[in-house]
N, C-alpha and C positions, 0 to 999 in steps of 0.2 A: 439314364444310363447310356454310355456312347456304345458304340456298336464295335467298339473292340471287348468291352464288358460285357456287352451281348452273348456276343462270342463264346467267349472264355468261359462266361458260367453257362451256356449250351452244353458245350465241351465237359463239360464238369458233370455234370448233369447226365450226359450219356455213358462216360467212362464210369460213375455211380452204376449206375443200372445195368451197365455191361460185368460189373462186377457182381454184383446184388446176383444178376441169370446166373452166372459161374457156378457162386456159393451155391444155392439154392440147388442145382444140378446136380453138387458134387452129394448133395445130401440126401440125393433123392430114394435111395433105398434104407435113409436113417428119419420114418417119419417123425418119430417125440420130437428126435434131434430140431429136424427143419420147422417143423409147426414153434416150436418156442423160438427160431430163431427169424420165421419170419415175423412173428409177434414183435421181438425187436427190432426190424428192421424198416416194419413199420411204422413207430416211434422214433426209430432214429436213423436214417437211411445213408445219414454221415459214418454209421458205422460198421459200413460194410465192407473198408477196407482191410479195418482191425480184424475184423470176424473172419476173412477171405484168409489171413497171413492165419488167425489162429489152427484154421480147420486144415489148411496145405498142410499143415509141420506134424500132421496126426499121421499114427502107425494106423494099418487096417485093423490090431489088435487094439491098438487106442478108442478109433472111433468106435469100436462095436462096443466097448465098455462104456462112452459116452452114451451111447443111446440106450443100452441098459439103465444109465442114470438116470436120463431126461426121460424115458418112461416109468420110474419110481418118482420122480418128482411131481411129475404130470398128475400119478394117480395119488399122492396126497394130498394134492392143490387143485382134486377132483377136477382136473383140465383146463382149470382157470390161468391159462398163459399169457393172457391179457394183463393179467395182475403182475404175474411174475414179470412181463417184459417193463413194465412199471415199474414196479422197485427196482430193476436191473437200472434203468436210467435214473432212477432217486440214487444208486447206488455211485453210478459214475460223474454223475456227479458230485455226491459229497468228495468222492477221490481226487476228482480235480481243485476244487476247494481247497482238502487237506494237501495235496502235492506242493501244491505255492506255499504254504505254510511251512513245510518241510522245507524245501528249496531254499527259501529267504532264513528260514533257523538252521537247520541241520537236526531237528527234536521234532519229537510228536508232539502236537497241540496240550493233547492232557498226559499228566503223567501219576493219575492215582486215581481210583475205584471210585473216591466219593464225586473226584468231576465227571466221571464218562457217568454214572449213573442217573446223573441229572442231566445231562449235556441228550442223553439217548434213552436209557434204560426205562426212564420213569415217564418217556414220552410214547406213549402208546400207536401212536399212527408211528410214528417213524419209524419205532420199533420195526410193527407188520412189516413198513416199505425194506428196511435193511435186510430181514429176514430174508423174505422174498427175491430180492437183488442178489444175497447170497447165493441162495439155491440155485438160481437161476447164471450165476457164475460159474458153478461144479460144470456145467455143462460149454460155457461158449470160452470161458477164459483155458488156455492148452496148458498155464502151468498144473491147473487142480485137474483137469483131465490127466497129465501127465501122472501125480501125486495121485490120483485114486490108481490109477494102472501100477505102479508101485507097490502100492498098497494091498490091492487085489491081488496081482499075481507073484508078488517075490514076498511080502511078507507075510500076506495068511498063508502063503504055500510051503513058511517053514513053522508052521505050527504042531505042535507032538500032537497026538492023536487024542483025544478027550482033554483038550486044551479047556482050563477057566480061564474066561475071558473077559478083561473090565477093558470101558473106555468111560474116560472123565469127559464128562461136557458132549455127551452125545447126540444132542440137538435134533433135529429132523431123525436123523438115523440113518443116516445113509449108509456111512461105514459100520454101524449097527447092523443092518441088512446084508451086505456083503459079506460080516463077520458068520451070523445065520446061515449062506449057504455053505458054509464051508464043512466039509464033513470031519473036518476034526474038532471042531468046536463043538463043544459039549454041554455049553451055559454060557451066558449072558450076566454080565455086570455093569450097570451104568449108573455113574456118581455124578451130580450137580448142585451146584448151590443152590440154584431156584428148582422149586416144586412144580412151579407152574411149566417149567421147561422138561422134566422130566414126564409132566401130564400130556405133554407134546409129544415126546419121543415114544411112550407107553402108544397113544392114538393110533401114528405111523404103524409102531410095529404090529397093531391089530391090524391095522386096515392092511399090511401087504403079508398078514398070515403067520409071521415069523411063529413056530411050534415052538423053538430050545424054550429051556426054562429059564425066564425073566426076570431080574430081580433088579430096581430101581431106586436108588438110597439118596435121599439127600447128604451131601456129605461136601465137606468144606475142605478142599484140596491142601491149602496152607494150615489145618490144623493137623497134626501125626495121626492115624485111622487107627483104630484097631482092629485087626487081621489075625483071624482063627486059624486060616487056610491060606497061604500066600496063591496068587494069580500066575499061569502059565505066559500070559500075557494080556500086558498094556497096551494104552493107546491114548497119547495125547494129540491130538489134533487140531491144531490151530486155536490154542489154549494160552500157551504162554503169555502170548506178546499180550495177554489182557490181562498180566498178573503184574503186580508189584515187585515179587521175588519169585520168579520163576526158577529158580535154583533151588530156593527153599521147597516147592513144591514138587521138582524132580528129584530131591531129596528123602522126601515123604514116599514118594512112590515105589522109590530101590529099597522100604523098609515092607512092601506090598508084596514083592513080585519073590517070584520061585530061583531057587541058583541057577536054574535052567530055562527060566522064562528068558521070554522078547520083549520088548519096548520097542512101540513105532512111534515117533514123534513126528511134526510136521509144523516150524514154522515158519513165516516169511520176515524178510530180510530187505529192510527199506521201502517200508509198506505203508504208507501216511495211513491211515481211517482215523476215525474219530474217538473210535472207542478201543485204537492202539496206545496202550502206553509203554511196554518194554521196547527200546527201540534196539534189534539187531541189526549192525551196522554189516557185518561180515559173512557169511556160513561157519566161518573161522571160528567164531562167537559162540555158535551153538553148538557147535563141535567139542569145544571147549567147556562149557556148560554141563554137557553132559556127561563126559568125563570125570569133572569135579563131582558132580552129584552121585557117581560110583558104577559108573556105567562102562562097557568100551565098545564103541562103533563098529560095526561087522560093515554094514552096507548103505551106499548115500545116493542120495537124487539131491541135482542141484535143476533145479529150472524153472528160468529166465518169462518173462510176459513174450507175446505173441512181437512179432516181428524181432527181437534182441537176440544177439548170441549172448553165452555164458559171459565171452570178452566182454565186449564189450558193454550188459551192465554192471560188471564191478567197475570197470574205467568209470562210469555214470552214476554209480551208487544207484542203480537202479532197482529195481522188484528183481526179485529171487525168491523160490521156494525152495525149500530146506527141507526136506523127507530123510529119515536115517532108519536104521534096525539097529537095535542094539542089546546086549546082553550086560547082565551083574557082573561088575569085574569080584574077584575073586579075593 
């Protein structure tokens, strides 16, 4: 190495770690926050630049709901942050995989159930690793921070008071838990294809207390349900983009929901993974989408991955998240 390479990655090296101090500072009254994030920082110390631009762009009402998250997370994953900042790097990297993939096509890699199933599904360790990656994203990526703060405070906040409450695909539970403290929520409903993922979601919500009353269904989205009692409000969240006809299944749901219910959906918009197949190219798209499915938009979050403005990722066809409210059009 010549000694201007010396140099240079010295330099490199210190303005890392001069960044690494910052974050880590800024965190310091957000322990869950910081412990998972110096977990990853450990593992990946490349990524403390991304990590620095996500946690700058957070409100003080942001980050406090962040660390509410990364302390439910923590205690489901009985404190194993080691694990989680693992699959977090399993996780960015299939993304950079998938991104070239996108890029050189303009398409997801798979574009139907039976290939993601076997490409992910039916592989057990990878599984764990995505799962974990996931979780471990609600917390350090600012679009899903942004998207649960949404969530949390303008959409459970317009909920009528002894609100029924289903969410499809409610996985770990997280917006299951936040649904819980909310004092108009009255009950709990949570619909999934796999068994085994709602034996997950059941776990969480022992382990962090939840009292409402819990009801757990395996239930197959794209088949029409039947519904005794329509729901005051739904909640699809980051659902879609892994269906085949995702319109069909926001179709099924506006035969669910009360003339006076809510719908929160939430998906993302030039999102490569592995086991994305609907590709939304626009917000415009799902805007659209749910419209058609009998819906009409009250309220929208658009945002962008950590360093990007709104601009400039549509000029780039970049990541975007999609969060809406919406109610039964009439």
């Amino acid at each position: 190495m010549s000694a201007n390479a010396f140099l240079l990655a010295l330099l490199n090296a210190l303005s890392q770690l001069l960044v690494m101090e910052a974050l880590l500072s800024r965190l310091k009254a957000y322990p869950c926050t910081r412990q998972l994030v110096t977990a990853v920082l450990n593992l990946m110390p490349d990524h403390a630049a991304y990590l620095e631009k996500s946690f700058r762009d957070r409100s003080a009402a942001t980050i406090r709901l962040t660390e509410q998250s990364a302390h439910f997370i923590t205690a489901i994953e009985h404190g194993a942050v080691e694990r989680l900042a693992q699959g977090y790097r399993w996780l960015c990297s299939m993304i950079q995989e998938e991104e070239l993939h996108f890029r050189r096509t303009n398409c997801y890699r798979n574009t139907s159930f039976t290939a993601v199933d076997a490409a992910i599904y039916q592989n057990h360790v990878g599984m764990t690793q995505y799962m974990d990656g996931l979780l471990a994203s609600e917390v350090l990526w600012i679009q899903h921070a942004r998207a649960m703060d949404f969530f949390v405070n303008t959409f459970l906040a317009k909920l009528p008071p002894h609100a029924r409450h289903l969410e499809v695909g409610p996985g770990h539970g997280l917006l299951f838990y936040y649904s819980a403290l909310h004092p108009h929520c009255a009950s709990l409903t949570g619909w999934d294809i796999s068994p085994a993922s709602l034996q997950q979601t059941a776990a969480c919500m022992e382990m962090m207390k939840v009292k409402l009353p819990l009801m757990l269904e395996t239930q197959d989205i794209m088949k029409p349900p039947t519904v005794d009692r329509p729901w005051d409000s739904i909640v699809i969240s980051e659902v879609l983009e892994h269906l085949e006809d995702p319109l069909g299944a926001l179709k099924n749901l506006r035969r669910c929901i009360s003339d006076h219910g809510l719908l929160y959906m939430n998906v993302p918009v030039n999102a490569p993974t592995i086991d994305h197949i609907h590709l939304f190219s626009t917000p415009e798209e799902a805007f659209a989408m749910v419209e058609k499915a009998g819906f009409i938009v009250d309220e929208l979050l658009l945002a962008p991955g950590a360093g990007h403005t709104l601009t400039k990722a549509r000029k780039i066809s970049g990541s975007i998240t999609v969060a809406l409210i919406a109610r039964p059009a009439s």
